[in-house]
C-alpha positions in Angstrom: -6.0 -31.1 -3.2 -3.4 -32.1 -0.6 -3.0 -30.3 2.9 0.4 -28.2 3.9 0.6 -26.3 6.9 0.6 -22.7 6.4 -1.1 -21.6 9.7 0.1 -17.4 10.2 -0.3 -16.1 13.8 -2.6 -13.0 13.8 -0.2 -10.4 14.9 -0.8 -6.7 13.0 1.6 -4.3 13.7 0.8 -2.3 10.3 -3.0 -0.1 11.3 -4.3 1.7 8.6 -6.6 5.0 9.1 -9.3 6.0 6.5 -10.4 8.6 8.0 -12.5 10.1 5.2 -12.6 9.4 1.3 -12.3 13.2 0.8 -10.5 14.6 -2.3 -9.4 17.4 -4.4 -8.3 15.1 -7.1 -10.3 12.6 -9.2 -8.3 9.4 -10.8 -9.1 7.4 -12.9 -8.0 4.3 -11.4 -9.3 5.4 -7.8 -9.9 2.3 -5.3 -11.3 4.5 -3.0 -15.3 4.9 -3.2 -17.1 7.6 -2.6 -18.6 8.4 0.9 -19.6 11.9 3.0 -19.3 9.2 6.2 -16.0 10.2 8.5 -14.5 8.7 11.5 -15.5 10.7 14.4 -13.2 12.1 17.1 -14.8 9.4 19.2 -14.0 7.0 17.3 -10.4 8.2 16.5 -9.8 8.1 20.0 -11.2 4.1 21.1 -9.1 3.6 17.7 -5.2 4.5 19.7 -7.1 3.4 22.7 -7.2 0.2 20.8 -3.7 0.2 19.4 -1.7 1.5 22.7 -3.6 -1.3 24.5 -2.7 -4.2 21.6 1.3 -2.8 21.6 1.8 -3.3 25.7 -0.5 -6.7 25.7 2.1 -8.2 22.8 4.9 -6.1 23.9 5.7 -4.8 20.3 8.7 -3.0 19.8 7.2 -1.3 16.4 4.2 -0.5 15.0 3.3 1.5 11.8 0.3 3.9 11.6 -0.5 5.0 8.0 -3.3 7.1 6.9 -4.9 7.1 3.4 -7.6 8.9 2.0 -8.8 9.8 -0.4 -6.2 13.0 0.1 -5.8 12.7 3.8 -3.7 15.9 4.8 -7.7 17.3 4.2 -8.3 15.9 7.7 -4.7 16.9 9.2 -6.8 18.0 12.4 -8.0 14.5 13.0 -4.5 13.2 12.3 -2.7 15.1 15.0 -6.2 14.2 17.4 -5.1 10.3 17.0 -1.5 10.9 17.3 -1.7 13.6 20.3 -3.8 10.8 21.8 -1.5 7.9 20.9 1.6 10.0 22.7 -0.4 10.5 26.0 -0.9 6.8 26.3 2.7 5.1 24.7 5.7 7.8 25.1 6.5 8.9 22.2 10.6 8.9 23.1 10.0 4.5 23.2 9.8 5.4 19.2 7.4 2.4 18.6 5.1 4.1 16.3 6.2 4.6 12.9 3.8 7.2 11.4 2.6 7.8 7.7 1.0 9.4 4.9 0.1 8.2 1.5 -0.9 11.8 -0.4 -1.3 13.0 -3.5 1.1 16.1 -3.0 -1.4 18.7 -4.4 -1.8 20.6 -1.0 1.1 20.4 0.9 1.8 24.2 2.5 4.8 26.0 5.1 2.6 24.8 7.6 2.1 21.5 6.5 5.7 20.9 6.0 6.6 22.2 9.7 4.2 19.8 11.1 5.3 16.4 9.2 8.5 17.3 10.7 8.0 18.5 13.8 5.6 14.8 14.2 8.8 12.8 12.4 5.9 11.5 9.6 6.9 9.6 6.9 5.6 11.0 2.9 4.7 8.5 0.6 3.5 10.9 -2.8 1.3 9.7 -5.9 2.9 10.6 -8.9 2.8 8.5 -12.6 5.3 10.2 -14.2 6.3 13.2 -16.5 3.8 15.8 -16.9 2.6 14.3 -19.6 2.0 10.4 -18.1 0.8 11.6 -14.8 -2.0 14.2 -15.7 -3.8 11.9 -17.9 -5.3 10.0 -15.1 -4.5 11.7 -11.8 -6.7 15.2 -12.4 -7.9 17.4 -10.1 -11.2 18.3 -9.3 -11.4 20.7 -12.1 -10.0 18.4 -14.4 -6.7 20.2 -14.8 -3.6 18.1 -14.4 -1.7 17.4 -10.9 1.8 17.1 -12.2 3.2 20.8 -11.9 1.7 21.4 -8.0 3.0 17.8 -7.1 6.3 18.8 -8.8 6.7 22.3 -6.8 5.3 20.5 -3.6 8.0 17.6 -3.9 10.8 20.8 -4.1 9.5 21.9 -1.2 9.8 18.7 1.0 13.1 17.8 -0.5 14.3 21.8 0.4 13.1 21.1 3.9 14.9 18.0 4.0 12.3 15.6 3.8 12.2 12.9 1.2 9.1 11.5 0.3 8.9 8.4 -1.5 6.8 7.5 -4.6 4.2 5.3 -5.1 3.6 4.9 -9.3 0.7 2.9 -10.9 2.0 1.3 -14.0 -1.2 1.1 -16.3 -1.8 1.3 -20.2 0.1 5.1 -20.1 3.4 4.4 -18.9 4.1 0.8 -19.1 6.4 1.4 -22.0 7.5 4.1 -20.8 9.7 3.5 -17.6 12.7 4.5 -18.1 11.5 8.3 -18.4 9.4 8.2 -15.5 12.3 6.9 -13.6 14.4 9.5 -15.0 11.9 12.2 -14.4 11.8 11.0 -10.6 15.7 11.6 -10.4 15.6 15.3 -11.8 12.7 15.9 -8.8 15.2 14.4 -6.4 13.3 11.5 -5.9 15.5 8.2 -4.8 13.1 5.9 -3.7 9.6 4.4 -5.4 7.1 1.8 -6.2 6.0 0.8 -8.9 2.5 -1.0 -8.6 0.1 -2.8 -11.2 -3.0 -1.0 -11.9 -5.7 -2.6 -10.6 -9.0 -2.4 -12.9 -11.4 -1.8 -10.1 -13.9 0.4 -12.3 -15.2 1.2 -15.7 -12.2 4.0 -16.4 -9.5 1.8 -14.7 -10.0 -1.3 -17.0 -9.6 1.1 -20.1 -6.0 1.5 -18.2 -5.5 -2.4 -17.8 -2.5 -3.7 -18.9 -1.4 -7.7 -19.1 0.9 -9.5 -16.8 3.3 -9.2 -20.0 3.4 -5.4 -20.0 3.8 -5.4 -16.3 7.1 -8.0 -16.9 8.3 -5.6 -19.3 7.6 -2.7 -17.3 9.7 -4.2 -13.7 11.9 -5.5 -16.6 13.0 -2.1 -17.9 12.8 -0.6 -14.2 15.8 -3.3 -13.8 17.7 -1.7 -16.3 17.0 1.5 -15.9 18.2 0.9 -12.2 21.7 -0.6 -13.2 22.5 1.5 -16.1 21.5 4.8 -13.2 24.2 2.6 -10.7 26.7 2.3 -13.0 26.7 6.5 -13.1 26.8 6.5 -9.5 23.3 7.5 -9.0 21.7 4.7 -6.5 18.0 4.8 -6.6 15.9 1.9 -4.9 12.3 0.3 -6.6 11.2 -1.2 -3.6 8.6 -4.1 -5.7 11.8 -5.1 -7.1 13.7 -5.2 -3.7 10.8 -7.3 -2.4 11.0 -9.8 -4.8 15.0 -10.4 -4.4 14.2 -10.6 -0.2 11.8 -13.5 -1.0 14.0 -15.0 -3.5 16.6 -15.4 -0.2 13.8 -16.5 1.6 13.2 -13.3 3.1 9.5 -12.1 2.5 9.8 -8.3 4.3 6.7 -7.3 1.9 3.3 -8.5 3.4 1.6 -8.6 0.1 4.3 -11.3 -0.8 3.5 -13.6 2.3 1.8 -16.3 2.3 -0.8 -16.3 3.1 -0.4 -12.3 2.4 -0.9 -10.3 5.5 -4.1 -8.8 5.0 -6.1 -9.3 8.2 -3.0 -11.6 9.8 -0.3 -8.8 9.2 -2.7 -5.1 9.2 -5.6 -4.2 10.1 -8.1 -0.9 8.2 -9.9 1.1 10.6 -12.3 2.5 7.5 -14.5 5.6 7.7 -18.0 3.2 8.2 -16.2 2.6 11.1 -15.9 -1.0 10.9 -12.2 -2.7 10.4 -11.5 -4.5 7.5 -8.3 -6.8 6.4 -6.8 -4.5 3.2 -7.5 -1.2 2.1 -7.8 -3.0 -1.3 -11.1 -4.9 -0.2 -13.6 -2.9 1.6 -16.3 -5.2 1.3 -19.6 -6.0 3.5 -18.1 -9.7 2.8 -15.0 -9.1 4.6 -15.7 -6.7 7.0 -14.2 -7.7 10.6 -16.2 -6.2 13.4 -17.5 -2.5 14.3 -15.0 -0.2 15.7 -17.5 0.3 18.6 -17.8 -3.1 19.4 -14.2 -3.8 20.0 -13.0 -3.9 23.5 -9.4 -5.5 22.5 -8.3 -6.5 19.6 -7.1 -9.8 20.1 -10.9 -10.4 19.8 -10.7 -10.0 16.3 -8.7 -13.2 16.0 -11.6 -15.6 16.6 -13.5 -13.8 13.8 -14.9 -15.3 10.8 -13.0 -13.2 8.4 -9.6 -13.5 10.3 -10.2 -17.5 10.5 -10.4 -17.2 6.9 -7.6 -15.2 6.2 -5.6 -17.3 8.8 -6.2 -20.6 7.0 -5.9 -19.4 3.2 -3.6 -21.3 1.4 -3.9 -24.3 3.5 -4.3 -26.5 0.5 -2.8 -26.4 -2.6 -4.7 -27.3 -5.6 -3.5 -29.8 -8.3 -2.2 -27.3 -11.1 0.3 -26.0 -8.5 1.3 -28.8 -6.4 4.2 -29.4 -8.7 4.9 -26.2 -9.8 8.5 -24.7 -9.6 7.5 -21.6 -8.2 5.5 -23.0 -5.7 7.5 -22.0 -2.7 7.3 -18.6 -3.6 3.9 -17.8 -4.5 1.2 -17.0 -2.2 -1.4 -16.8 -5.6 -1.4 -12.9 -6.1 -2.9 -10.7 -4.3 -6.7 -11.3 -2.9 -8.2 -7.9 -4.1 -6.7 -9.1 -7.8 -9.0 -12.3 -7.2 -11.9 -10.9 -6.1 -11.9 -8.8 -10.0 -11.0 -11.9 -11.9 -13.8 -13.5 -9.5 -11.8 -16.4 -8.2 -12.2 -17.8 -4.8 -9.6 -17.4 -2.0 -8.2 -20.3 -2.2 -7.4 -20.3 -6.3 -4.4 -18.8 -7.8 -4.7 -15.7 -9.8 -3.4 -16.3 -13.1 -2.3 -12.5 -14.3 -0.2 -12.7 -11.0 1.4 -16.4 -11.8 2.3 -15.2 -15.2 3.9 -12.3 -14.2 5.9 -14.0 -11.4 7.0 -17.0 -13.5 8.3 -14.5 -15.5 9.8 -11.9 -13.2 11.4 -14.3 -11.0 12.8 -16.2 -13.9 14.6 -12.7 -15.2 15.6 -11.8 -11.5 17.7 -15.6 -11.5 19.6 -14.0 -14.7 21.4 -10.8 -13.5 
């Protein structure tokens, strides 16, 4: 192994909120375990306390706030609690809090549509596919299919003038099948997605793994799909893809894409043990930070075993990789994907080095 300095400065300024792991849908690829234990209005409120305090201390100019559930817009009260108290403390004209929502679209009302407006809130929506893609792992709690409420609710938003942006898992169901879920999200109106990896996290989602090969083909066709869409005028933006161009130009925007990636260093998970963690991805005893309760600032945090951790991963190199081409752009895949293949830290994980070596090599070509 040979030393290279990689040292990040601890400097979050992406929070996310778990406030409950309620939901009225059951995938099966869900990260998110179940629990009946829920932030409390107490701790919602040290939480801004918390964040207003971190923003004037490092005098950030912006800050994003993002709640996930489970289906969060089941505890909208709690949501408008946190921000209500976030706007008494930073004013909310300085526009340095970005906020959003990752939902699933099922239960989005008038009401509901009024409010993410009138609070400026940003939609991310969950959504696979066609009707046919998307209802064979994200079902409701009845087991019925999500696809036609999601569908109607995305109408709504977009009638409004809203336009949420889509967040797809690309698993054993749609891998091949790309270019119609991309087509299908431009007759919903959709411009903008993501297109993520499943991640085989439990017993049904590894039935839905797919290779680092599929994936390449997958982003592969998404590249096509994109340009042939361009060339009819249409513009539509895949945002892994744009990611992956930014670092190529030595631009890393993408925090997952860092090295070392920005989970703990970059964003911080206030979870609903109330304890904080580095990633929504890895809510683990091992790498839980600290207690909510028992943070008085959270530049505390830094000095933390997990953050030291974080901080110094990828501090040395290890012999397969040291003269490896790709080197200066890979960070070795994303830590939750490690912690499945059971690799330390510090290793590389090789579904994500095939999949690079392969993605960035296309990405030189067009």
């Amino acid at each position: 192994m040979r030393e290279r300095k990689m040292r990040r400065e601890f400097l979050p300024k992406l929070f996310i909120i778990k406030i409950s792991n309620k939901c009225n849908m059951r995938c099966a690829y869900c990260y998110s375990k179940r629990s009946n234990k829920e932030l409390s209005e107490g701790a919602l409120e040290h939480i801004a306390e918390l964040i207003a305090s971190w923003i004037r201390k490092r005098k950030l100019k912006k800050v994003k706030i993002g709640f996930l559930g489970g289906e969060p817009l089941l505890d909208r009260d709690k949501i408008e609690f946190i921000i209500t108290k976030l706007n008494s403390i930073i004013n909310k004209n300085e526009k340095v809090i970005e906020y959003a929502i990752q939902t699933n679209g099922t239960i989005i009302t008038k009401e509901i549509i009024e409010w993410i407006k009138e609070r400026k809130i940003k939609i991310g929506i969950s959504l696979d596919g066609p009707k046919e893609i998307n209802d064979a792992a994200r079902k409701l709690v009845d087991g019925e299919g999500s696809y036609e409420l999601v569908r109607k609710n995305i109408r709504k938003l977009i009638e409004a003038e809203i336009e949420p942006k889509i967040i797809t898992v690309i698993n054993k169901n749609n891998w091949n099948k790309v270019r119609e879920v991309i087509n299908n999200f431009i007759e919903l109106g959709i411009m903008e997605f993501r297109l993520n990896p499943i991640l085989p996290v439990n017993s049904e989602a590894k039935k839905l793994e797919i290779t680092p090969e599929q994936y390449y083909q997958a982003m592969k066709e998404a590249v096509e799909t994109l340009i042939e869409l361009r060339m009819k005028g249409i513009k539509t933006i895949e945002r892994t893809m744009l990611s992956y161009i930014s670092m190529l130009k030595g631009k890393t925007n993408n925090i997952c894409l860092r090295k070392p990636c920005g989970a703990g260093i970059d964003m911080l998970v206030f979870n609903n043990d109330e304890a904080v963690y580095p990633c929504d991805m890895i809510i683990r005893e091992e790498f839980r930070i600290a207690w909510i309760n028992e943070i008085s600032d959270l530049s505390e945090l830094e000095r933390s075993r997990t953050i030291v951790k974080l901080v110094n991963n990828g501090e040395k190199i290890s012999e397969e990789c040291r003269n490896c081409i790709y080197a200066a752009y890979c960070n070795g895949g994303c830590l939750a994907r490690k912690i499945l293949e059971k690799k330390e830290m510090d290793e590389i994980s090789e579904w994500h080095c095939e999949f690079m070596q392969k993605y960035i090599n296309y990405l030189l070509t067009i």
